[in-house]
Each structure stands twice: as C-alpha cells, then as structure tokens.
N, C-alpha and C positions, 0 to 999 in steps of 0.2 A: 387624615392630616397628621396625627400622631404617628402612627406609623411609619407615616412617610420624615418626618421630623426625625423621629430614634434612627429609622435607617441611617440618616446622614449625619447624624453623631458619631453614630458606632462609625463612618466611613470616613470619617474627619479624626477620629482614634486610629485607626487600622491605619492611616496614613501617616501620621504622626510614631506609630509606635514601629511602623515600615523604616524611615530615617532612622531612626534611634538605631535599630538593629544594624543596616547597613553601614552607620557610622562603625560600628562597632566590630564588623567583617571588614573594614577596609585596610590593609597593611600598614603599619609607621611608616609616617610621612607624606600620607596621602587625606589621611582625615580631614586636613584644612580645608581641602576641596571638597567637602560633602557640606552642606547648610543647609540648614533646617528653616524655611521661610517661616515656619507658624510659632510668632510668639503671641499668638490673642490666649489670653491665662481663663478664657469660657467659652467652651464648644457651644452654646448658644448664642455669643457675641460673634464667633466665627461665624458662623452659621448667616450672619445677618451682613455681616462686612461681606461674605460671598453673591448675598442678595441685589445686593446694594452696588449695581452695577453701572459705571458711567457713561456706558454706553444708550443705558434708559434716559430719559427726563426724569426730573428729580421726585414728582410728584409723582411717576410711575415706578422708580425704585422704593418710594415711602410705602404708597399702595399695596405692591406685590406684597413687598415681605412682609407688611402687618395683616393682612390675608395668610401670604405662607406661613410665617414661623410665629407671629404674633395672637393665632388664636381670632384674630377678631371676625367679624362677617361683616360682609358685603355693605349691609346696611349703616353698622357701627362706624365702618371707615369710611364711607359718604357722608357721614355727620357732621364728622369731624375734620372735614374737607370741606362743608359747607355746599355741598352740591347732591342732585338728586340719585338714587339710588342707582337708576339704569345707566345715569351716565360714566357711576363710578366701574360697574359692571364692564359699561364696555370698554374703560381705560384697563381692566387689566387682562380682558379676552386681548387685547391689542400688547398690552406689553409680555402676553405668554407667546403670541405670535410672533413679536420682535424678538426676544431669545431665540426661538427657534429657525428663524430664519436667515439669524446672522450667525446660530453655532456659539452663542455665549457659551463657555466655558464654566462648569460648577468648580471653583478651583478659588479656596482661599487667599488673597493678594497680600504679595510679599509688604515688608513693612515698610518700606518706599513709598508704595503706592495707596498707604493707608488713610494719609491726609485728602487725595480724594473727593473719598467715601466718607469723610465724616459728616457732613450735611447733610445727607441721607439717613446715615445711621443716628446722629442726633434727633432725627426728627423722629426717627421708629421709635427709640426708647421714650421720649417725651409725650406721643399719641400715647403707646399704651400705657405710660404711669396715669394721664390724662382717662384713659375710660376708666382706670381703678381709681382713681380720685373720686367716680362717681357713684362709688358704692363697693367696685369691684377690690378687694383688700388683696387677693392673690394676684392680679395684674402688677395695684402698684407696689408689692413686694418685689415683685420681678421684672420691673425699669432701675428700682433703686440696686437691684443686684446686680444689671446692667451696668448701669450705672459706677458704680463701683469696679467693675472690671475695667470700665473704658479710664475712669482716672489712675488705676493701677499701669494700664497698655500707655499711656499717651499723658501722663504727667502734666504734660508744660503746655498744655493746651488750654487755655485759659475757658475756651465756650463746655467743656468738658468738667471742670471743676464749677461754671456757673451752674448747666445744668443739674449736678449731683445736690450742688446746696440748694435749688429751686426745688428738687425732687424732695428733700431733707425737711427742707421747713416746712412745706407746705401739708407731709404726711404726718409731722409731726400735734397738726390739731385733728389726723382723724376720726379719735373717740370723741372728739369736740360736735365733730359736724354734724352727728343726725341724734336724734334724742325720739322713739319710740317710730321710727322709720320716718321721720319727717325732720326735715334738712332745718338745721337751725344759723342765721344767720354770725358773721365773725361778731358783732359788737355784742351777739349777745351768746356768744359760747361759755362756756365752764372753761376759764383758764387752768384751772385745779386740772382738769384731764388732759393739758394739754405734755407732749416730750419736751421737757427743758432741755434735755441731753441731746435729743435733735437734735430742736432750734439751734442750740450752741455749736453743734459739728457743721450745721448747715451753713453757718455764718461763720465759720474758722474757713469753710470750700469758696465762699464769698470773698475772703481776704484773699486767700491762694490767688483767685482768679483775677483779682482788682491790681494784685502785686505782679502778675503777669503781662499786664497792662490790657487787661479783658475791657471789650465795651461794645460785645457781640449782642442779639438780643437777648441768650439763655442770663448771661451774666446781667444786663440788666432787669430781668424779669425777681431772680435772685433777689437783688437788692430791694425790689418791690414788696417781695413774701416777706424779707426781715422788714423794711417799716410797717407792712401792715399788722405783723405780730405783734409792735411793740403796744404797749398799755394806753397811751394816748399816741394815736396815727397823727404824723405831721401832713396832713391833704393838704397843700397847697403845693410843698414838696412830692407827694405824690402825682398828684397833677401832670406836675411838673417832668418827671421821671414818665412817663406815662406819653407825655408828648416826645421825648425824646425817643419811646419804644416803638410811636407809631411813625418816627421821620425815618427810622432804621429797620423799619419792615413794610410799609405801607399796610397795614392789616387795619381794615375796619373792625373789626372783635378788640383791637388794643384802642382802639377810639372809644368804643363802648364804654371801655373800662375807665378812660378816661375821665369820660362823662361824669361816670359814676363818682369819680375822685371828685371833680369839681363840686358837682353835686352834694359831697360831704360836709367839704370846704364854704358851702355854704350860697353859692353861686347856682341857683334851680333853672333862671332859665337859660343862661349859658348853656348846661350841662345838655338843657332840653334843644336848645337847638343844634347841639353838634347829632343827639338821637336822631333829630328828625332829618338829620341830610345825610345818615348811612344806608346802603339798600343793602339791606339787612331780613329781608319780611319772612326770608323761613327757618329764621334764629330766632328762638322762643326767648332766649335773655332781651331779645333788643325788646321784644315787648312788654317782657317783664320790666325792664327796666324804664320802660316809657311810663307804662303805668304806677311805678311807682312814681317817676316826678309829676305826671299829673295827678294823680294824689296828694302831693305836697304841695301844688298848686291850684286846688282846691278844684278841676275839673272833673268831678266822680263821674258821672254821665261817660267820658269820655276815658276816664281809667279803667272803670268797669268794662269797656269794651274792648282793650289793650290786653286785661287780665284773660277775657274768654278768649282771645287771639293766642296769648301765648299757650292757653293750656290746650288750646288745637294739636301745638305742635310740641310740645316736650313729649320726651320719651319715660323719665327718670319717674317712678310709682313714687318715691320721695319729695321728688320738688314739682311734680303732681298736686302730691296732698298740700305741699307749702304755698301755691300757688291758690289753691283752691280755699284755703283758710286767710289768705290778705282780701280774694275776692268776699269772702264770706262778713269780715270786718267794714268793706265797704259798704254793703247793705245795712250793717247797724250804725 
C-alpha cells in the first residue's frame, strides 16, 4: 500500500511538472490555451479528492480511500461505520468492482468539480483525525495537515473551516487525555497541558466559519469542542447544541452524546431514557455510558453488568484499563 500510495505521488508530480514544461514549449500567444487543472496545494489531498469519486455512494468513496490512502484496516473502518467487519469487507470488494467496470478514471478533478467531493473528502479527513484521537498521534497530525490544505484550497467554505477548528480544539488536550496509558476523563484533565495556542486558532477557524454563515454538522460539532473546553461547560446549552446536531445528521452516537450533556446538566433519568431507546448494542460507549447513569442512580447490579458489556466490546488497551478500573470502584 505504500508503494502503491508513492507511485501515485510521484505520478500526480510527473503530471503536474508535464504541464508546467508544455506551458513553457508553447509559442506567444498560445499559452492561454494550456491550464493546468491541479491547484490541490497536497499531493496527498489530490490523491483523496481522486478517490473520492461521485460516481460511488458516499459511504463507498469514504471507505475506499480510508483503506486506500488512509492507512486504516478493514477492521478500524467498520468501527467507525458502526457495522461488522465482513460487511464493511464486502462494501469495498463491491466498490473496487464498480471502478472497474465502469472504467473510473484515476484523474485529479478540475476545480469546478471539487465542491462535489467535498462530503466524501470531509469525512475521510475526519475518520482519520478520529482513529488518531484514539491514541494514534501520527494519524491526527495528518487530518490537521489535511486539513489545513483543504482551508488553504477552498477558503470560503464554511464546513472546511468548521472542520479544521473541530480538528484544532479538540487535539489540542491530547497530552491532557491519557495519564500512564489510561484515558482520563475532560473534568478531570490537567488543563496546565493542555494548547492554549490551539484552542485559540481553533476558535478564530470557528468564527471564519460562523461569519460564513456555516451551520453544517463539522461547524457545529466545532462550537461543541470550544464549550466543552471552556472552565465551567454551559450543559444545558450543550444539550441544546447537541439536539440541533442530531436534527442535522440523524446519528444515534450524536444522541449518545446528548445524553451525556443532559446528564451533566443534571437531568439522570432524561439522559437514561434517550440511552435506552438507541440501538446502539455493538457501541461499547452506549454501554459505557448507560452504566455510568445507572451508577448515578444507584442501580449497581445493573451497571455492573453494562460495564462488563462494554468491555466485551472496546478495542482501545486505554479505555480498556478506564473501563475496567470504574468497574472495579463498583465493587468497593
């Protein structure tokens, strides 16, 4: 895969540096008529807008290319899709077959045609800042670098600036998040570790996008990371923000989260009963997160068994050990 990855660098170069020459061979007064379609400013941002073909389903262009050029496996991007392994498998045996059969073209798209691909290409860079979030530190260096090309390429595009500050803030508490490989909760991080300089760039990408007149999911996901960074979190405002994310996506994981807000705010069995009506059962958070409010509603019997549910199913050696030490405090 590496390999294969450099080859189409260097051939996405060799092509680029083919126009340049030919501009350059052509006689005064002809040059007008030579253009150079490739202004993406990262031969791995091209690489992905190439991917990222509309003739797929969107969730079969997200797939490919975070398999292809993304580095991830099989397994990691069915996670993250929420669905089982085999079936992510055969979504992309199926969409190497649709390339092939309809003759897609490997051919960088002019800059017309780039708005598109952005829905696709948003969500590639987002999954993989998303698996580096989870420990992986070289992924989400290079969504944010991603990232950063796409607001340099596409300026005015408000979901592009949302996502760069959602990328921004939220890496900005990485030294924050795990303390001796075990994941430490936001209320009780080391603000002292966390990037102020971020946070602050990520909330300037926040304004850009809000002045855009952004109100896409990336852009409000954004405004979610800056209140929850602030010193004391307004949950009821979060909440709030929070149901607007889930009217503008339909996603059960942004109910989840929800919950969770409610739940801060002070409102347990609320929270618990929006838990109990997501079908959600091979998301190790929804269990985690059940068992934490029956905990706080005093059914241990019953959290106790929510806990050994979720640690069935997480992956993360981190929130593993996190998980296995809340269960451990229920016993005493």
């Amino acid at each position: 895969m590496t390999t294969a990855r450099n080859r189409a660098i260097d051939r996405l170069r060799r092509d680029r540096t083919l126009a340049e020459k030919t501009r350059q061979l052509e006689p005064p007064g002809r040059s007008e008529d030579v253009t150079d379609d490739t202004t993406i400013p990262d031969e791995r941002l091209e690489l992905i807008f190439t991917c990222c073909h509309p003739a797929l389903a969107l969730d079969a262009q997200v797939a490919l290319t975070l398999r292809t050029l993304g580095g991830l496996t099989t397994d990691e991007i069915a996670r993250a899709f929420l669905v089982p392994q085999e079936t992510m498998a055969k979504r992309l045996v199926r969409a190497k077959k649709r390339i092939k059969a309809a003759g897609i073209p490997f051919r960088v798209p002019p800059a017309h045609l780039l708005p598109d691909r952005l829905a696709a290409v948003l969500a590639v860079v987002y999954l993989i800042f998303n698996e580096g979030y989870g420990g992986r530190g070289e992924l989400a260096a290079e969504a944010i670098w991603l990232g950063r090309a796409l607001a340099e390429l596409m300026p005015d595009e408000p979901e592009v600036r949302g996502l760069l500050a959602l990328m921004l803030v939220n890496d900005a508490r990485r030294e924050a998040r795990f303390v001796e490989g075990e994941v430490v909760l936001l209320r009780d991080q080391d603000r002292a570790l966390w990037d102020v300089g971020q946070i602050e760039a990520g909330s300037a990408e926040l304004d850009r996008a809000m002045a855009l007149g952004g109100r896409g999911p990336y852009v409000l996901q954004a405004a979610l990371a800056v209140l929850h960074a602030e010193e004391e979190p307004d949950w009821p405002q979060i909440a709030a923000l929070y149901g607007e994310l889930a009217r503008v996506t339909g996603s059960p994981v942004v109910e989840l989260n929800q919950a969770a807000a409610i739940a801060e705010a002070g409102d347990v069995p609320a929270a618990m009963s929006i838990v109990e009506s997501l079908e959600l059962d091979d998301y190790h958070y929804l269990h985690a997160m059940r068992a934490e409010l029956l905990r706080r509603l005093d059914r241990l019997d019953d959290a106790r068994a929510a806990y050994e549910r979720a640690l069935e199913l997480v992956h993360s050696e981190a929130e593993r050990r996190f998980l296995e030490g809340r269960l451990a405090e229920l016993a005493r």
